[in-house]
C-alpha positions in Angstrom: -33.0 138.5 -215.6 -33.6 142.3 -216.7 -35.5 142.8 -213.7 -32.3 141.6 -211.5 -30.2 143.9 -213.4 -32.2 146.6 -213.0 -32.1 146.0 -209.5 -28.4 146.0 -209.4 -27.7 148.7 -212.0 -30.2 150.6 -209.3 -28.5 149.8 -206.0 -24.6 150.5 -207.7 -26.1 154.1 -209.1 -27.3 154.9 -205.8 -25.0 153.4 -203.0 -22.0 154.3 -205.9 -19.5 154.5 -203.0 -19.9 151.3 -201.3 -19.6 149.4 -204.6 -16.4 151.6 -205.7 -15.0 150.7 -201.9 -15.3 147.0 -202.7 -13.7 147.0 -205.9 -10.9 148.7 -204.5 -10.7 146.3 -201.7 -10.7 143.0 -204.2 -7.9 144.8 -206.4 -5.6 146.0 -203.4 -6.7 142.3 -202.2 -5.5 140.4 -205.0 -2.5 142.1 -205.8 -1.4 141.9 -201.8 -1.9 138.2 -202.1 -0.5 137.8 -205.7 2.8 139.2 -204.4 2.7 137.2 -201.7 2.0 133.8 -202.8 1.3 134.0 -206.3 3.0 131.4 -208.9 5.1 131.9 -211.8 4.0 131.4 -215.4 5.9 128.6 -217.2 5.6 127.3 -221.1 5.0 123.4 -220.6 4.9 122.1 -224.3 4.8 118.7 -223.5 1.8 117.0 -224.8 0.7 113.9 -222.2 0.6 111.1 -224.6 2.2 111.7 -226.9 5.7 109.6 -228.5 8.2 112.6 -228.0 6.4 113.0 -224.6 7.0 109.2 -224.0 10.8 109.3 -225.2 11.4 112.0 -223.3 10.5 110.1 -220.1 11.9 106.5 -220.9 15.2 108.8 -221.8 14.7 110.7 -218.0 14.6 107.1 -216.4 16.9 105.4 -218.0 20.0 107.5 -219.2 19.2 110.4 -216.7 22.7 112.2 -218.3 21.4 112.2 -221.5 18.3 113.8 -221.1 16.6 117.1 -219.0 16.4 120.5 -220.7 19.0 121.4 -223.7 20.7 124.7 -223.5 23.9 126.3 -225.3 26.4 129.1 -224.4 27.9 130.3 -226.9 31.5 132.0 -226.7 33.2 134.4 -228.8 36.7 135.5 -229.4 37.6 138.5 -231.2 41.2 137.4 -231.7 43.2 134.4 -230.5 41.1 131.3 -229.0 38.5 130.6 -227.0 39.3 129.1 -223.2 36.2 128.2 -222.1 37.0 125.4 -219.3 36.9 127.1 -216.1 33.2 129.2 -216.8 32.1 125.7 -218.2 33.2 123.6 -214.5 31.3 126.6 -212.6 28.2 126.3 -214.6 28.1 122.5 -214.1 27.9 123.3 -210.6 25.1 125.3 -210.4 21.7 124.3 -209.4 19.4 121.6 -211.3 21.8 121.6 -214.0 22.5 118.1 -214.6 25.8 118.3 -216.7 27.5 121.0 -218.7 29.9 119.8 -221.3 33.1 121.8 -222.3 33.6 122.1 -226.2 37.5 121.2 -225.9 36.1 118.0 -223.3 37.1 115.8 -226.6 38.8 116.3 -230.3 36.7 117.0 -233.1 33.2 117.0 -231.1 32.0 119.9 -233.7 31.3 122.7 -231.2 34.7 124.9 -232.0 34.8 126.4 -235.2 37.4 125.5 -237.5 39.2 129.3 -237.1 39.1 128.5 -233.1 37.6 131.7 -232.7 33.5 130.3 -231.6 32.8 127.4 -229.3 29.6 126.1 -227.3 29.0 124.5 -224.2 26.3 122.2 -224.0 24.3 122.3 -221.0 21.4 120.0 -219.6 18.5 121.2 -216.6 16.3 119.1 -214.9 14.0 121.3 -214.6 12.8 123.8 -217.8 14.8 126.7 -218.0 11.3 128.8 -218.1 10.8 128.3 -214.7 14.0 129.6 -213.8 13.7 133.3 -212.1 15.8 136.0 -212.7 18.4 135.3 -209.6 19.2 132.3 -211.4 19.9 134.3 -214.4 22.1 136.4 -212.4 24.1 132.9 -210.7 24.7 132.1 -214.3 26.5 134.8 -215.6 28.8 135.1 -211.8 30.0 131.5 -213.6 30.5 132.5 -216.8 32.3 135.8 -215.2 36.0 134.4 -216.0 34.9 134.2 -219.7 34.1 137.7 -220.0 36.7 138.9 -217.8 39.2 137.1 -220.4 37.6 139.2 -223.0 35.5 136.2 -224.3 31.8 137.2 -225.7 28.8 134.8 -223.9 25.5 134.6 -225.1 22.9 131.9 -224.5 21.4 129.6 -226.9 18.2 127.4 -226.4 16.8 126.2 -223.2 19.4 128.9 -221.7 18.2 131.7 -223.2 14.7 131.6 -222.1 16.2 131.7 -217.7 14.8 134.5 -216.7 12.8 136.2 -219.7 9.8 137.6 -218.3 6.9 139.6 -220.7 6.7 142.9 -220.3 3.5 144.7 -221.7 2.9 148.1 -219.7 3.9 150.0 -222.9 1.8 148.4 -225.0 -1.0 148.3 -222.5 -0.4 151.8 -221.9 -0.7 152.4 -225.7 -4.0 150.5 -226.2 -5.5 151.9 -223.3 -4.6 155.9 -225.2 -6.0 154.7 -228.4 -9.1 154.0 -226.6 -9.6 157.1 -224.7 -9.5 158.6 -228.0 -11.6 156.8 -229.8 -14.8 157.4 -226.9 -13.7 161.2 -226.8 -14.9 161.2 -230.5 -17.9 159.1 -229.8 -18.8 160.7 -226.5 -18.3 164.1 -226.8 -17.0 164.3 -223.1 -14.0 163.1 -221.2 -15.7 162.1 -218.0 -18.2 159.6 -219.9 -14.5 158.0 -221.9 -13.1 157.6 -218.8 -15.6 155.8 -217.0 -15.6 152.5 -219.3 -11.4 152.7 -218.8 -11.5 153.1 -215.3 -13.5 149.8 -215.2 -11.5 148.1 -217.6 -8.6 149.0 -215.5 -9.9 147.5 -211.9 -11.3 144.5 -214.3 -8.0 143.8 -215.8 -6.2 144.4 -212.8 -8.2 142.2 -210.7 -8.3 139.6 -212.7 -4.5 139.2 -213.7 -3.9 139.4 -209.9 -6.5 136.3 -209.5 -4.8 134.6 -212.8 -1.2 135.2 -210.5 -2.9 133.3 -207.6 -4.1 130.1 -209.8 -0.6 130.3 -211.2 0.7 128.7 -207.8 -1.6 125.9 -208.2 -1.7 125.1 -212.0 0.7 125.8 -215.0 -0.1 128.9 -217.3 2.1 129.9 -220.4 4.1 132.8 -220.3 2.2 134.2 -222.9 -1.1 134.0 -221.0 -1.1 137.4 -219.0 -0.9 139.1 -222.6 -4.0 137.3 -224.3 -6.1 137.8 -220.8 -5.1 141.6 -221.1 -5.7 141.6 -224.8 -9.6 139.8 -224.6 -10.2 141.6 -221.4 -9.1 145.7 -222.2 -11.5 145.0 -225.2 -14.5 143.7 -223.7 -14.4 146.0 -220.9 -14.3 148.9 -222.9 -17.1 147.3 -225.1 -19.1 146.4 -222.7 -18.8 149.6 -221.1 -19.4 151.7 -224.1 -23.3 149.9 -224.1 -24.1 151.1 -220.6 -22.5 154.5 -221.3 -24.2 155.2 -224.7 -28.0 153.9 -223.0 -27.2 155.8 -220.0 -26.6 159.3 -222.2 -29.4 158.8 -224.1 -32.2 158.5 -221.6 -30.9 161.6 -219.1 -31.2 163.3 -222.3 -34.7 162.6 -222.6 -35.0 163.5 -219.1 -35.3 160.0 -217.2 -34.0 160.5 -213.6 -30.4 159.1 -212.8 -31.0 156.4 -210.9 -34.0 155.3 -213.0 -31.6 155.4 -216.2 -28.9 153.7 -215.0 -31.0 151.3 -213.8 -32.9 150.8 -217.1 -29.7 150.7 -219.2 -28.5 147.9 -217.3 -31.8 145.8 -217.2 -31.2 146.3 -221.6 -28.1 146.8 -222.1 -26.6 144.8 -219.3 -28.8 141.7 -220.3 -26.7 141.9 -223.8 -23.5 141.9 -221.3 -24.3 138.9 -220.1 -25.3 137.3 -223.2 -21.9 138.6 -224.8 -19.7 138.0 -222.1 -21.0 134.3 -221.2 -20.5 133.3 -225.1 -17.2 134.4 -225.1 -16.0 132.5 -221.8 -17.6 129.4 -223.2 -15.9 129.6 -226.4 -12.5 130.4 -225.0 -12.7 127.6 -222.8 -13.9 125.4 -225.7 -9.9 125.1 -226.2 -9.7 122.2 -224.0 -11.4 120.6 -226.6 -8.0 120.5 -228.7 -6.2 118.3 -225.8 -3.3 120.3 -225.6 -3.0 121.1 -222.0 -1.2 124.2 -222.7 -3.7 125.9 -225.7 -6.8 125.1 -223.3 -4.7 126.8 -219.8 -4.5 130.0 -222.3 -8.5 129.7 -223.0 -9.1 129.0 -218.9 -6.8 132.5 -218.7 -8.9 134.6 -220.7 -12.1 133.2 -219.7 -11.0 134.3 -215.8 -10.5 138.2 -217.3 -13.4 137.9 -219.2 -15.8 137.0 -216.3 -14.2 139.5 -214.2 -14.8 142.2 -216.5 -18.2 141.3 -217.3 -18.7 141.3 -213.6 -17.0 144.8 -213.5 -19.1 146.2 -215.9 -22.6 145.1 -214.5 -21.4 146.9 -211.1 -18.6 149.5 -211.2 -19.5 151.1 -214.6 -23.0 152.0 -212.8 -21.3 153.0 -210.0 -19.6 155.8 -211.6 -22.8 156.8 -213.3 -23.9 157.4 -210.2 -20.5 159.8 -209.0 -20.7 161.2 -212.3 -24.0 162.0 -212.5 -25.3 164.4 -215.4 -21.4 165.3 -216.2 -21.7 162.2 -219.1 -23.7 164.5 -221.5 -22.7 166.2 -224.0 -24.4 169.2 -223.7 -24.1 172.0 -220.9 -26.0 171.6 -218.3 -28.3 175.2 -218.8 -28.9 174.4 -222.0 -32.8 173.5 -223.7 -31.4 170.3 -225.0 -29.6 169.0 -222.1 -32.5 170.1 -219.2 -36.3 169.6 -220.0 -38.4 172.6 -219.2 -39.5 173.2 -215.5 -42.8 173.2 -214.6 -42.3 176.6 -213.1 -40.6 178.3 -216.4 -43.6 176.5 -218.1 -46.7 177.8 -215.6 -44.8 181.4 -216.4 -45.1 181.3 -219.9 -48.9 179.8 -220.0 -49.7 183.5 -218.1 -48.0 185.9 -220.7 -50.9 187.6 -222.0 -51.2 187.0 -225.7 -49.5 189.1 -228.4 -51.9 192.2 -230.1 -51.6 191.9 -233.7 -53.4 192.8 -236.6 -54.3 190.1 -237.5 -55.9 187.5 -235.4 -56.1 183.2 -235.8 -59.4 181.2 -234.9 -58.3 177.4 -234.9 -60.2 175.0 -236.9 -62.2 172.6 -235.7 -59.1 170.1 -236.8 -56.6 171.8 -235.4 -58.8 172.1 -231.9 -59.4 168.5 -231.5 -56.0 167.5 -232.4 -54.7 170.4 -229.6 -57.4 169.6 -226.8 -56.8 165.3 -227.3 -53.0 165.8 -227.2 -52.9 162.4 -229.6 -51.2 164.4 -232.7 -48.4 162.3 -234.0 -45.2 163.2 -232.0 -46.7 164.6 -229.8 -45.9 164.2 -225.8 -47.8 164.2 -222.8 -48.8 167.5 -221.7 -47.4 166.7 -218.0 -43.9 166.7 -219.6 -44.0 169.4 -222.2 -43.9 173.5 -221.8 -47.5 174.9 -221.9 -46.2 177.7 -224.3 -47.0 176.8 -228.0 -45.4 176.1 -230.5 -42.7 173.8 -227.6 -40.5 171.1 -228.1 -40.6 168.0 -226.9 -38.7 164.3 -226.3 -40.3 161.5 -226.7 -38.6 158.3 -225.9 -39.1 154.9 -228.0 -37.3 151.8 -226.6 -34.7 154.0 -224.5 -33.4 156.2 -227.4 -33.8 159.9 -227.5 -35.5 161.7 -230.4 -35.9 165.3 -230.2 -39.1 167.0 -232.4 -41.0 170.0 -233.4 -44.5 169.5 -233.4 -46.0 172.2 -235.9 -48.7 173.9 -234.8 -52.0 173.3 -235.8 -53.7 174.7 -238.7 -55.6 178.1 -238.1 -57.4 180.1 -240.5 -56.2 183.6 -240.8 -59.1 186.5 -240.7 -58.9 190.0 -240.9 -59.9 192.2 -237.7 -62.7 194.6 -238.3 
């Protein structure tokens, strides 16, 4: 498996565009055919099975009046009494509503107060008011218009007061996703390497709320799902972004090539991606385990996200290592620490002539074995270090960067004649 993600991490670094291209194809893809035919998310509470489950149905068949979805409207007079009759006859005639019930419709039925001044209507839907849209919401109040116009306050109670109600969590998302830049601005040192694991959480996320849209038209998903898919999947993709990222930095520090690190932090830090990202879809959809259709539909939500983002990460976070290129590092670019010696600036400094002084150093025979075998502890091959001496060198150890001064070796001081 690390062999096929370094192949991957590979082929995104170095054909960055094409896999950038196709990612924005999926997401303008998916959101194009989520607006177009995508589904609506509904809260089913029903449990198959079960005896209110059963009840409800028998009660359905057999006294189809009596049953449906409950809702109240509530109306409110600030002086005099309530009139409700004529908003109550137009909301009976509105669509799937089986019957609406006036609060005067009999004496003493317990929904006016005893001042006059607060009375409910009692309506019933065939179908749950969740699934209603917001033009139905709109139709609603037009019949409970003549209320209002008569001064009346109206305000919705129950299955009523859900018509309509649709989660809104840009601001929140928009929050999370700030709080994250600056937490990898601290860690990073640099905004282009923060922004890369957010941009991929953003197509992730994106993509895969667009694809949860399109599944909605086919199979019923609580209202609430969108948020916990959004929640799981901002998290992981930043995660799983900040692996690659951190790998990626340390290795061009040492001086790997781009393409070779971003191919190597995938093939280590992309296998624990997959190990990560594959327990947590498993788990999530372990919900179905609970047989409550509507708890395992919000596990099958997060585990589409999840996926997605995994997927995301293994391709598009290379992908902009590759646009990127050695903008993720900390240091500037001239510096010693963020650019190994050349070979030229090193060939230049093995000619200097040596420095006259009055006092001159014979190496001992220690000191010239360790030089001539190059084997001293710390030390690097000589292909990669500057010929001038004492010079500072990386060496890398399992992909992580640790910068050293090797001292140089012991000489034995004599005076010049």
């Amino acid at each position: 498996m690390n062999n096929l993600l370094e192949r991957l991490g590979g082929f995104a670094a170095r054909r960055h565009w094409i896999v950038i291209i196709a990612w924005l194809i999926i997401l303008g893809g998916t959101l194009w055919a989520r607006h177009a035919s995508g589904g609506e998310f509904v809260n089913n509470y029903s449990v198959s099975g079960s005896g209110s489950a059963l009840g409800q149905d028998l009660l359905n068949k057999d006294f189809p009046q009596q049953g449906g979805y409950a809702g109240q409207i509530v109306f409110h007079a600030k002086s005099g009494t309530v009139s409700v009759n004529q908003a109550t006859s137009n909301v009976a005639k509105l669509p799937d509503v089986i019957k609406a019930v006036s609060p005067f419709a009999s004496p003493n039925s317990g929904a006016v107060s005893k001042d006059g001044t607060i009375a409910y209507s009692s309506v019933s839907w065939s179908v749950n008011p969740n699934s209603l849209e917001t033009d139905y919401l709109n139709r609603l109040d037009q019949a409970v218009a003549p209320a209002r116009s008569a001064g009346l306050q109206v305000a919705y109670g129950g299955g009523a007061g859900q018509i309509g109600q649709v989660t809104h969590d840009l601001k929140s998302e928009i929050i999370g996703l700030a709080c994250a830049l600056v937490l990898l601005l601290f860690m990073f040192g640099s905004l282009i390497a923060a922004a890369i694991p957010l941009l991929s959480a953003i197509f992730s996320v994106g993509a895969g709320l667009s694809l949860l849209g399109l599944l909605a038209a086919a199979s019923t998903f609580p209202t609430t799902a969108p948020t916990i898919a959004t929640l799981l999947g901002l998290g992981v993709a930043v995660d799983y972004g900040l692996f690659l990222m951190a790998r990626h930095r340390e290795q061009m520090d040492t001086g790997m090539d781009l393409i070779a690190s971003a191919a190597h932090a995938e093939g280590t830090s992309g296998a624990a991606i997959v190990v990560a990202g594959g327990t947590v879809v498993v788990s999530i959809l372990g919900l179905y385990v609970s047989g409550v259709a509507f708890v395992g539909a919000l596990g099958l939500a997060a585990a589409i996200v999840v996926a997605i983002t995994m997927l995301a990460a293994l391709t598009l976070v290379s992908a902009f290592m590759g646009v990127a290129g050695s903008n993720v590092r900390r240091c500037r670019p001239g510096s010693a620490r963020a650019r190994p010696a050349s070979p030229r600036r090193s060939r230049r400094r093995a000619a200097r002539p040596p420095r006259t002084s009055s006092t001159s150093t014979v190496p001992s025979p220690a000191g010239a074995a360790r030089s001539a075998s190059g084997r001293g502890r710390g030390r690097w091959p000589a292909s990669r270090c500057s010929s001038s001496w004492p010079s500072r060198c990386s060496r890398s150890r399992s992909g992580s960067r640790t910068t050293a001064r090797i001292p140089p070796p012991t000489a034995i001081a004599r005076p010049t004649t």
